[in-house]
BABA-416788 format. One record per atom (N, C-alpha, C): x, y, z. Coordinates in steps of 0.2 Angstrom, whole numbers, padded with zeros to 4 digits, always signed. Layout:
XYZ ...
//
This chain:
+0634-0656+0344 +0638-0654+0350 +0642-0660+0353 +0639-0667+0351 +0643-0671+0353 +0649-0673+0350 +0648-0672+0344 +0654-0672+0339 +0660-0669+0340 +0659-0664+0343 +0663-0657+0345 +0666-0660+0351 +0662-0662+0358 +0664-0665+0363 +0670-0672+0362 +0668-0676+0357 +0673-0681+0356 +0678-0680+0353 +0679-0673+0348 +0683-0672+0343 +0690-0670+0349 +0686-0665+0353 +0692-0662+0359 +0692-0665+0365 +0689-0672+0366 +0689-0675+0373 +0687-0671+0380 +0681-0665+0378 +0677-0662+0384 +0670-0664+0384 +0666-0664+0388 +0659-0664+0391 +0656-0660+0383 +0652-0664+0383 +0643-0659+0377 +0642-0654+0381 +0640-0654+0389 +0640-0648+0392 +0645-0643+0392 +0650-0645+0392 +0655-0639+0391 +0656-0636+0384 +0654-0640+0378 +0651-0638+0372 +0647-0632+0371 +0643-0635+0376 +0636-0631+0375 +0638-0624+0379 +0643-0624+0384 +0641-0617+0389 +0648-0614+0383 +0653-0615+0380 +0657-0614+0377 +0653-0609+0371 +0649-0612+0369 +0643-0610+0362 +0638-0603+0364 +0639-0603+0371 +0635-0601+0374 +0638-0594+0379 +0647-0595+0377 +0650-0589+0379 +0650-0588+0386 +0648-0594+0389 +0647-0594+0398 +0651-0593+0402 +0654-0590+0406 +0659-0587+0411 +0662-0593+0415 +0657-0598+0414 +0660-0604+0419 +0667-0608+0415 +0667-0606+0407 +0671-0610+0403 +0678-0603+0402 +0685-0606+0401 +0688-0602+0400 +0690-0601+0393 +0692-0595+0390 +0693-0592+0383 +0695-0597+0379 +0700-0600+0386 +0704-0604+0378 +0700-0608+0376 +0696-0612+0380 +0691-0617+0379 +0688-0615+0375 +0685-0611+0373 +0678-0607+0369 +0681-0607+0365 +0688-0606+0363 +0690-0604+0356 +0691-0610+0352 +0694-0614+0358 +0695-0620+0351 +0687-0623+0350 +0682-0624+0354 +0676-0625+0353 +0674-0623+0347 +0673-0616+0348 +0671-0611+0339 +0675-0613+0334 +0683-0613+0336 +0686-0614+0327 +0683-0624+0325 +0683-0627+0333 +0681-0634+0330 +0675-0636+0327 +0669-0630+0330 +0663-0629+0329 +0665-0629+0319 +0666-0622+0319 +0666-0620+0312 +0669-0624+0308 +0674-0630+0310 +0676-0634+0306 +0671-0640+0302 +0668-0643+0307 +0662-0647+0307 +0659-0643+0305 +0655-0640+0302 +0649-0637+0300 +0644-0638+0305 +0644-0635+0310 +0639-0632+0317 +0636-0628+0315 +0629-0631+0315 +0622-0625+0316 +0621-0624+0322 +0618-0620+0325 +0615-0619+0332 +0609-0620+0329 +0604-0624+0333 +0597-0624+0333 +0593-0621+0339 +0591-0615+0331 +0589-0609+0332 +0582-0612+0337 +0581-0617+0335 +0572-0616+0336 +0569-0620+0343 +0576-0622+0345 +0577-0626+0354 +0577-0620+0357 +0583-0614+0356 +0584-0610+0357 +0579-0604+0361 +0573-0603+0355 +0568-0599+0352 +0563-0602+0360 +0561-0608+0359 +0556-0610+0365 +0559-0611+0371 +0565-0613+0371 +0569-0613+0379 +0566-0604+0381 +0568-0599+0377 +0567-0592+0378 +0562-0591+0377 +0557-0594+0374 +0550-0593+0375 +0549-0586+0371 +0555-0586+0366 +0554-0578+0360 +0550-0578+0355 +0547-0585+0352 +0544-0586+0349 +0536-0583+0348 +0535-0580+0344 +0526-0576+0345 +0522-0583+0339 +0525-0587+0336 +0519-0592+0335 +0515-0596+0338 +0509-0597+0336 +0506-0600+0342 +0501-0606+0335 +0501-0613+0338 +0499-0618+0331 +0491-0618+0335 +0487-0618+0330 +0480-0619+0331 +0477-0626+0328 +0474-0632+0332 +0474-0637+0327 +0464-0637+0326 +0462-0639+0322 +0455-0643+0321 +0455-0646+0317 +0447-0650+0317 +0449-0657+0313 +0445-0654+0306 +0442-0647+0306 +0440-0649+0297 +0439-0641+0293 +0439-0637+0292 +0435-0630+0289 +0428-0630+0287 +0424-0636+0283 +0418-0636+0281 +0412-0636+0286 +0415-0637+0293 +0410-0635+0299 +0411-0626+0298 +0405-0624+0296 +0406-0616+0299 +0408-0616+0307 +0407-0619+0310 +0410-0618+0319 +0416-0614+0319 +0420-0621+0315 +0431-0620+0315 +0430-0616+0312 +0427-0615+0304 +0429-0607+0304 +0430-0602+0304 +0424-0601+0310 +0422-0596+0315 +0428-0595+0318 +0427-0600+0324 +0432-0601+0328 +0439-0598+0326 +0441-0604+0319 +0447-0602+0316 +0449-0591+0316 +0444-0588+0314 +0446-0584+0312 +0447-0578+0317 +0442-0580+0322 +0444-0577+0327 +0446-0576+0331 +0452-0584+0332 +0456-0583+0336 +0462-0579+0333 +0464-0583+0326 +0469-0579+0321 +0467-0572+0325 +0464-0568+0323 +0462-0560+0324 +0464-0559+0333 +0461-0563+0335 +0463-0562+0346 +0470-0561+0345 +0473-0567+0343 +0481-0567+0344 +0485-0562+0340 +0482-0561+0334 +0486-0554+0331 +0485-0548+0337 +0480-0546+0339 +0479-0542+0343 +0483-0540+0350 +0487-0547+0351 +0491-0550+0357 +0499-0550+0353 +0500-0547+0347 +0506-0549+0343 +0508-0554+0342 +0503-0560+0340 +0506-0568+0339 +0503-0568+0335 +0506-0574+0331 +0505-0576+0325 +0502-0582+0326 +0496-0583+0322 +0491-0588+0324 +0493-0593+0317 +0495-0599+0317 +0496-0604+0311 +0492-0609+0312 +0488-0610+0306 +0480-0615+0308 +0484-0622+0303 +0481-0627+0306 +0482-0634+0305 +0475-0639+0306 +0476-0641+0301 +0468-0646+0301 +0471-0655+0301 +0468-0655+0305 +0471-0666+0305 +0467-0667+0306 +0464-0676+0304 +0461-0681+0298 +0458-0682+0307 +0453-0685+0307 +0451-0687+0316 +0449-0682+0319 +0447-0686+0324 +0445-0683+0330 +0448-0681+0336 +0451-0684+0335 +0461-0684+0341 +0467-0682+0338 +0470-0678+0338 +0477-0675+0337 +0484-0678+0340 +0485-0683+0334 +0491-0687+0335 +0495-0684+0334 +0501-0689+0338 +0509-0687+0337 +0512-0685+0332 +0511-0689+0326 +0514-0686+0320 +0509-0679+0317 +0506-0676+0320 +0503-0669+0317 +0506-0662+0321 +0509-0667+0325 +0514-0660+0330 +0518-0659+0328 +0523-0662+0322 +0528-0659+0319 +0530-0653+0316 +0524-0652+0315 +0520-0645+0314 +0524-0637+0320 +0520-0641+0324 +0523-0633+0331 +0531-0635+0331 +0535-0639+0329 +0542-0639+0332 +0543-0635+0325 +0543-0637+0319 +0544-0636+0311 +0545-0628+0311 +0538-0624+0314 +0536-0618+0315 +0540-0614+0319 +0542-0617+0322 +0543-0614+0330 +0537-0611+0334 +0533-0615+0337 +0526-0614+0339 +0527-0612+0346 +0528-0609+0350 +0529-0609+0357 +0521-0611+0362 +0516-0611+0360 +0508-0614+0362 +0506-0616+0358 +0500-0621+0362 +0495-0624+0354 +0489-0624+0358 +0485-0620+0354 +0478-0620+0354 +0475-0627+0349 +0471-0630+0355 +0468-0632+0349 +0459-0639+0350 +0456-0635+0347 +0449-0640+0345 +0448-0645+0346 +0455-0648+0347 +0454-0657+0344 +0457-0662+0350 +0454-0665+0352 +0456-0668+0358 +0463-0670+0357 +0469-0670+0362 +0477-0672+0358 +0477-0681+0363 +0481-0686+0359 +0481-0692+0365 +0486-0690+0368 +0486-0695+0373 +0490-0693+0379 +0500-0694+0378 +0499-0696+0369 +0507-0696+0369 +0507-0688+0367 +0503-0685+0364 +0503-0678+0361 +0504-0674+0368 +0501-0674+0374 +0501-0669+0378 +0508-0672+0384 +0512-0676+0383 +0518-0677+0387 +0520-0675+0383 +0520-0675+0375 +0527-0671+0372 +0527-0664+0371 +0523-0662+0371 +0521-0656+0373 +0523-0651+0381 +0522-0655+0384 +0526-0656+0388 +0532-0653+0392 +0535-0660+0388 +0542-0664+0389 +0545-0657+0387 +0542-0653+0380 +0547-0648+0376 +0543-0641+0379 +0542-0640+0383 +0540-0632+0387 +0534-0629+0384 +0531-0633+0380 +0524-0631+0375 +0516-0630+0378 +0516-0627+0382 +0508-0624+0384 +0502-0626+0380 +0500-0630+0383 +0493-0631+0377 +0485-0631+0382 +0482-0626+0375 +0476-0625+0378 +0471-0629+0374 +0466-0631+0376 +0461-0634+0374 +0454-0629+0375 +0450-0628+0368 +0445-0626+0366 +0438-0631+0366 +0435-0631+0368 +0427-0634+0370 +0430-0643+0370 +0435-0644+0374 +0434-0651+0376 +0439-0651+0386 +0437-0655+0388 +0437-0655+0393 +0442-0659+0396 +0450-0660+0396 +0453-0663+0397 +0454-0669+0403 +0458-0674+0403 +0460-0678+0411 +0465-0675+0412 +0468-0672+0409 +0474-0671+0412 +0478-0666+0416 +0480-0666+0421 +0482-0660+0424 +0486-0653+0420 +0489-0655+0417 +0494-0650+0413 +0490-0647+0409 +0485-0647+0407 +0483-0645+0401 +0476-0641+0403 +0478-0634+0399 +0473-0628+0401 +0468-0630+0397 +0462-0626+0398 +0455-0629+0394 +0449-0624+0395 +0443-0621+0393 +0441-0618+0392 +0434-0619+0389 +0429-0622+0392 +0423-0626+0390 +0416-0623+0391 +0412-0625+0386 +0405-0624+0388 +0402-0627+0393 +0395-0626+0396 +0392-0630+0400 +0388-0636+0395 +0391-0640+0393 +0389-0643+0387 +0382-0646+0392 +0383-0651+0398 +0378-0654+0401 +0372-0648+0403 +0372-0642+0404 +0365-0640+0405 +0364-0637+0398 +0368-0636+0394 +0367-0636+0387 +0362-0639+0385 +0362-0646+0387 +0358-0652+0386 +0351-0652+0389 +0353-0650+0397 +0348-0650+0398 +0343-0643+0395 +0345-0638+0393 +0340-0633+0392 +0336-0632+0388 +0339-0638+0382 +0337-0640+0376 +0330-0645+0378 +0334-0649+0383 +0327-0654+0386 +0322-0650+0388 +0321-0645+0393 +0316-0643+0396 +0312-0639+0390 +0317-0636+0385 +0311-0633+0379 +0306-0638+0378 +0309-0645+0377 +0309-0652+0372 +0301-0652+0377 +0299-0653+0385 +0295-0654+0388 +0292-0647+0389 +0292-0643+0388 +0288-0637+0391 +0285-0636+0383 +0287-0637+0379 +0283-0636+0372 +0278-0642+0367 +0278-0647+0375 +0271-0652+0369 +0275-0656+0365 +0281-0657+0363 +0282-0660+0361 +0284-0667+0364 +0282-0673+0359 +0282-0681+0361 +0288-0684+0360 +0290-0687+0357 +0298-0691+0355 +0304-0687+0352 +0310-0687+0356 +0317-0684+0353 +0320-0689+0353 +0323-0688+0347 +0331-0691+0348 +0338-0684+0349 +0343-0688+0348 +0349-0686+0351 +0352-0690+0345 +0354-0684+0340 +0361-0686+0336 +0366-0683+0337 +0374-0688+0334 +0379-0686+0333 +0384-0686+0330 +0389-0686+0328 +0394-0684+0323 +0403-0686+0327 +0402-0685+0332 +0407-0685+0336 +0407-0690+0342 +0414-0694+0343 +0414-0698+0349 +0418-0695+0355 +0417-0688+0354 +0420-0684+0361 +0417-0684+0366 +0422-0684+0372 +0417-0681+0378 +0413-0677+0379 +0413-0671+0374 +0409-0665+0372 +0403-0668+0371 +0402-0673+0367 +0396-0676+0365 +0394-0679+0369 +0398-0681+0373 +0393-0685+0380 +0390-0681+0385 +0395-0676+0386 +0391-0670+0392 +0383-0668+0389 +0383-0667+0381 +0376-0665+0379 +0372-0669+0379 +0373-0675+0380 +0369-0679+0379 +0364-0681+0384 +0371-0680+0389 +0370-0684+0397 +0364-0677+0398 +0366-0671+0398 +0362-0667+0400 +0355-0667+0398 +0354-0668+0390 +0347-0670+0386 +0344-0675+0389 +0345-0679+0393 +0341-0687+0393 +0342-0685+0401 +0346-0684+0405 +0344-0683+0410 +0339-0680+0414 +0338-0673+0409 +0330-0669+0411 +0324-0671+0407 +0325-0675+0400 +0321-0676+0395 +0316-0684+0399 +0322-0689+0403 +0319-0693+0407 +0313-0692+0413 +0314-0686+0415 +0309-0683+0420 +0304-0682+0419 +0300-0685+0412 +0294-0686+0410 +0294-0691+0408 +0292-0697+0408 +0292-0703+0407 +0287-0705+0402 +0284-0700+0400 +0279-0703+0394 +0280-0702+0390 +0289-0699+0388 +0290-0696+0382 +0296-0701+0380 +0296-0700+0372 +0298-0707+0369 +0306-0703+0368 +0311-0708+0369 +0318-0705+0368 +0320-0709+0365 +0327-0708+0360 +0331-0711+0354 +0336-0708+0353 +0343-0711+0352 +0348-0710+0352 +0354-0713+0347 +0358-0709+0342 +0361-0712+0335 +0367-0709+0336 +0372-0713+0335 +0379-0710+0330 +0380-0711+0327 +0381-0706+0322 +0384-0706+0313 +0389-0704+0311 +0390-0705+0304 +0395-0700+0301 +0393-0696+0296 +0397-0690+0293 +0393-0687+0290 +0394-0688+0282 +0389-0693+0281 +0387-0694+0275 +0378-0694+0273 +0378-0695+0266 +0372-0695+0264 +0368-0701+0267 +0370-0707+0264 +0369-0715+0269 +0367-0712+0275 +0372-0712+0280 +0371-0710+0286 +0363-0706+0289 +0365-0701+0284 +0358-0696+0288 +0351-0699+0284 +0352-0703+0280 +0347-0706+0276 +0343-0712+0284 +0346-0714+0286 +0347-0719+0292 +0341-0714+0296 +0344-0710+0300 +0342-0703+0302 +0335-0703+0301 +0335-0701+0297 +0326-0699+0293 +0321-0705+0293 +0323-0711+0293 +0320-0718+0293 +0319-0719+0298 +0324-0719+0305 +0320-0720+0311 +0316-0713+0313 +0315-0706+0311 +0312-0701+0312 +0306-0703+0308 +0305-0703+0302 +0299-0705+0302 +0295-0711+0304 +0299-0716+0304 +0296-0725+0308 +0294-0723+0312 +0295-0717+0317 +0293-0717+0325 +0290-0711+0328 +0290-0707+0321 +0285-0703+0321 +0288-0696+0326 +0297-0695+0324 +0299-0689+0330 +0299-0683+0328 +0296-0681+0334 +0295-0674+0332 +0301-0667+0335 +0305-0671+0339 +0310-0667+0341 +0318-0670+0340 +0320-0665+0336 +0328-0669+0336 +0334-0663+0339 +0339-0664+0343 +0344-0661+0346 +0350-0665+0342 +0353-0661+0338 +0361-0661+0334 +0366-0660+0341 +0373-0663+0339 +0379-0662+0341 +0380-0654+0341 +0379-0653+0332 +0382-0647+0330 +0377-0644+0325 +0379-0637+0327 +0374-0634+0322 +0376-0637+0312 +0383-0637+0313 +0381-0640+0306 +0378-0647+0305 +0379-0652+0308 +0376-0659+0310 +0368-0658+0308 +0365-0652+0311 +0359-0651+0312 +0355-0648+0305 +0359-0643+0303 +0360-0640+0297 +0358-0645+0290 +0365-0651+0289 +0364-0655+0287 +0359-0659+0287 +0356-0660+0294 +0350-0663+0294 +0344-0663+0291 +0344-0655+0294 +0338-0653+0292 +0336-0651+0283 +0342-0649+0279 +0342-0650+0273 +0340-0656+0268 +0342-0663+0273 +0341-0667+0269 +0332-0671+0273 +0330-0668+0277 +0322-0670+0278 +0320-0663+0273 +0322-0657+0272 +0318-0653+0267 +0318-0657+0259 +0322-0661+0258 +0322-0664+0252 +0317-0668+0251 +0317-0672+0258 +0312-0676+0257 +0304-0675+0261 +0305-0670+0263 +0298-0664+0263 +0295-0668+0271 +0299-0668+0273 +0296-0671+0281 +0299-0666+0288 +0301-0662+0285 +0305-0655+0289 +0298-0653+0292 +0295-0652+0289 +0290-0645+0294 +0287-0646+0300 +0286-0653+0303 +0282-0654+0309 +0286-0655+0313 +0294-0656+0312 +0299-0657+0315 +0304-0652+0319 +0304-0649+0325 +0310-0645+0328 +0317-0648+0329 +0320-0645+0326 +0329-0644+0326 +0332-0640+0331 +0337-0644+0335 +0341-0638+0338 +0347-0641+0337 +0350-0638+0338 +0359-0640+0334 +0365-0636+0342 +0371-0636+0341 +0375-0631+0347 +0380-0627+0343 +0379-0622+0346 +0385-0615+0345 +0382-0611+0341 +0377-0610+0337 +0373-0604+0336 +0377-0599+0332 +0377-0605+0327 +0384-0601+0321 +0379-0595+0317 +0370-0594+0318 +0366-0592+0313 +0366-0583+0317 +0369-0583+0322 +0373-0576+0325 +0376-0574+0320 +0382-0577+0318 +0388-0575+0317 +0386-0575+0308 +0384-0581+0304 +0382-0582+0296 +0377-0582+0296 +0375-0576+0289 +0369-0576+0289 +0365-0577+0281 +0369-0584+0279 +0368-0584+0271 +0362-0591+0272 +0359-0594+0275 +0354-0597+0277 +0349-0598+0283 +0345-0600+0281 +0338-0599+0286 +0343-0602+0292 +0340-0596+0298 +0343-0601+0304 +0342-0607+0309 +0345-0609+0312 +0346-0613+0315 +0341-0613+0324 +0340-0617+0327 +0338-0617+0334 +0344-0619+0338 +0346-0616+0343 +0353-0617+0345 +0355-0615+0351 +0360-0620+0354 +0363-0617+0362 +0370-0617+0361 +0372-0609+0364 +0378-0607+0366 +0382-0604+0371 +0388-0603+0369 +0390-0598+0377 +0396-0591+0371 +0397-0589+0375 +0401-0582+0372 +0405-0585+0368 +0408-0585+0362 +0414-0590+0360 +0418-0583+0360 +0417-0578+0360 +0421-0570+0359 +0424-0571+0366 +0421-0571+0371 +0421-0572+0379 +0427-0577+0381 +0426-0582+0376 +0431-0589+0377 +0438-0587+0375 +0437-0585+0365 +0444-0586+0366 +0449-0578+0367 +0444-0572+0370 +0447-0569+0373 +0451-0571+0379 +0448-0575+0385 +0451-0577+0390 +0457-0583+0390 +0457-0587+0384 +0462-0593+0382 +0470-0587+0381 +0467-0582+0375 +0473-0579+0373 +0477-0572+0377 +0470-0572+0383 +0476-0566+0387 +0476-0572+0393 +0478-0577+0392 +0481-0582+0396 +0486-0585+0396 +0487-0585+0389 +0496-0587+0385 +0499-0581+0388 +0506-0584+0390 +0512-0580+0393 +0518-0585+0390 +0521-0583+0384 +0526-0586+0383 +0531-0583+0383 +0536-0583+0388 +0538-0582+0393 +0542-0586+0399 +0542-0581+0405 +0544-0586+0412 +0539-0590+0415 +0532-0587+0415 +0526-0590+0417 +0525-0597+0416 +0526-0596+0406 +0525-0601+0403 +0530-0610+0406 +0535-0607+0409 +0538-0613+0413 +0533-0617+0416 +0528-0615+0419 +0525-0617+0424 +0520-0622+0421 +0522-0628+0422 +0519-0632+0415 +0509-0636+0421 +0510-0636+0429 +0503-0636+0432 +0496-0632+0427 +0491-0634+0427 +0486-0630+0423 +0485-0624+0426 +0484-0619+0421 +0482-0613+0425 +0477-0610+0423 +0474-0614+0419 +0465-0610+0414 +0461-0617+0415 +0456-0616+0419 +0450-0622+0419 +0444-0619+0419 +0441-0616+0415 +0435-0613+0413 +0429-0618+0409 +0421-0616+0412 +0417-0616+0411 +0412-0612+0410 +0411-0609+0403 +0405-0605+0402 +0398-0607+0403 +0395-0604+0405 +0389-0603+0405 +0384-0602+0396 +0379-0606+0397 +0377-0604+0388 +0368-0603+0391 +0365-0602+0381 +0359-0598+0382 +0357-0601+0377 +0350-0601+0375 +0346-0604+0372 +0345-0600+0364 +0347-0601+0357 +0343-0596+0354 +0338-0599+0349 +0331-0596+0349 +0328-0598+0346 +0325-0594+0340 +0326-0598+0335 +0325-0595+0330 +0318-0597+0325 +0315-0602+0326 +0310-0603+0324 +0304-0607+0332 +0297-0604+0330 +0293-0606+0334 +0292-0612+0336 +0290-0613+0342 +0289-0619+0343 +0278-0618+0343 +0279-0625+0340 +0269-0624+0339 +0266-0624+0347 
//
């Protein structure tokens, strides 16, 4: 449009309403625009167009991985919500724990008109988003920022409820692993060790890894050196992994596991898990009859701050 402006010495705005068939611009002006348009080879971009009107029913889903049964889960039942709502759910996986600039490429490429997504974004992701009319909801993380809708567990009494089993069942020394550097991981933790504190005769420990063999080999070395008998996972896969790799080395059974999100509900191709969650059916019904892509959708102040409520499942005895 600029080209077109300097080729006939008018305004890009008068381009633009010319292109636009605007009552403000006069015929003759419109006409020479189109024949000067057509001569240049002018595209209209379709996909400016699409999210200004907010006509767009794609909606980008990000997380960081598929081999956590969680995203899976998640992954396929939001797909399913949004079909239900007529959008079109397009899933996307990025390297991290934070969802950078260059993986947004994605929703403009798409024509994405909202982004759901799992993965915390930095804060140059959530101005462009923004900047370009893009609604973004956040699933189990808890944002700073005003603009951005979000939809969370009580991760901290998560924690704590896992504590109060930890003391009301006899048992002596937990730790607290995890996998993740998110805020998420900090509200469970905080939870765990603040009500777990309130017995002082009980031995507490605390580790970040990654998930490797090494790593969870580390794991087992301070659990058996110090003789723990309760361990609470980030995640029920974290936990999963865990506990596979002390069955290996035959040190599982005196041991309690709790892991988060209570995937052993939803899959049931192995022995299950001890776990806390909260409704995730609950969740990403309420994120997706939230989306309003649309007039609404203007309204870039946050309009979805949720915190669900979770519950305890236990699946194996405590002695």
């Amino acid at each position: 449009m600029r080209d077109i402006a300097l080729e006939l010495s008018i305004s890009v705005d008068a381009v633009s309403k010319a292109l636009r068939d605007s009552k403000e611009i006069s015929e003759a002006t419109k006409k020479r625009v189109r024949e000067t348009a057509r001569k240049m080879g002018y595209v209209k971009n379709s996909l400016a167009v699409s999210l200004q009107a907010g006509k767009s029913n794609n909606i980008a889903i990000f997380m960081n991985g598929l081999l956590n049964p969680y995203f899976a889960i998640m992954c396929d039942k939001i797909i399913r919500e949004l079909a239900n709502h007529d959008y079109l759910g397009m899933v996307f996986v990025v390297n991290g724990f934070t969802l950078q600039p260059n993986e947004i490429v994605s929703v403009f490429s798409n024509q994405c008109s909202a982004v759901i997504s799992l993965v915390e974004p930095t804060e140059e992701v959530a101005e462009t988003l923004i900047a370009n009319h893009i609604p973004l909801y956040l699933i189990g993380i808890k944002p700073n920022k005003e603009h951005i809708n979000y939809a969370i567990t009580d991760d901290y009494m998560g924690g704590k409820k896992v504590a109060q089993f930890f003391l009301e069942n006899g048992y002596k020394k937990a730790i607290y692993v995890t996998n993740s550097p998110s805020e998420t991981s900090t509200r469970r933790f905080n939870g765990f060790m603040d009500e777990a504190k309130k017995d002082s005769t009980r031995e507490l420990f605390s580790i970040s890894i990654e998930d490797s063999e090494e790593q969870v080999s580390n794991v087992i070395d301070i659990i058996v050196k110090n003789n723990i008998d309760f361990v609470f996972c980030f995640s029920d896969y974290l936990a999963l992994f865990l506990r596979n790799n002390l069955e290996k080395k035959h040190f599982y059974k005196n041991i309690m596991i709790f892991g988060f999100d209570n995937i052993s509900e939803i899959i049931h191709i192995y022995e299950p898990i001890n776990s806390v969650s909260s409704n995730i059916n609950l969740i990403i019904k309420d994120v997706v009859e939230d989306l309003d892509i649309g007039q609404k959708a203007q309204d870039y102040t946050r309009r979805m701050e949720k915190e669900y409520s979770v519950e305890l499942s236990i699946y194996t005895r405590s002695r």
